[in-house]
N, C-alpha and C positions, 0 to 999 in steps of 0.2 A: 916109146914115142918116136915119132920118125922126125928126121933132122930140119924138113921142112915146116913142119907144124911148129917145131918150138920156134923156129922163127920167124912165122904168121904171129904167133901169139908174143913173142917180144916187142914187135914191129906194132901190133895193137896195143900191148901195154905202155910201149914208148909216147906212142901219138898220144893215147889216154892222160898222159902224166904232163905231157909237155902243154895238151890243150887243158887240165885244169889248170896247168899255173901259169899260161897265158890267160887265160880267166878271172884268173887272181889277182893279178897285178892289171889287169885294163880296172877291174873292180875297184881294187887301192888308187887306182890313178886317179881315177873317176871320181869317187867317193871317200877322200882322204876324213880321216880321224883328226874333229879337233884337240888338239895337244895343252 
């Protein structure tokens, strides 16, 4: 695999991880758990 690609594809897996757990926490903010 060429050096470019894996770095397309970490770059995509980066933003992937970062936007579900920016998702996740607007989600808990939003819709906290009562305790």
């Amino acid at each position: 695999m060429r050096a470019g690609v894996t770095a397309v594809t970490e770059l995509i897996l980066g933003g992937a991880v970062a936007a579900g757990l920016l998702l996740y926490l607007l989600w808990a903010l939003l819709r906290p758990e009562d305790l």
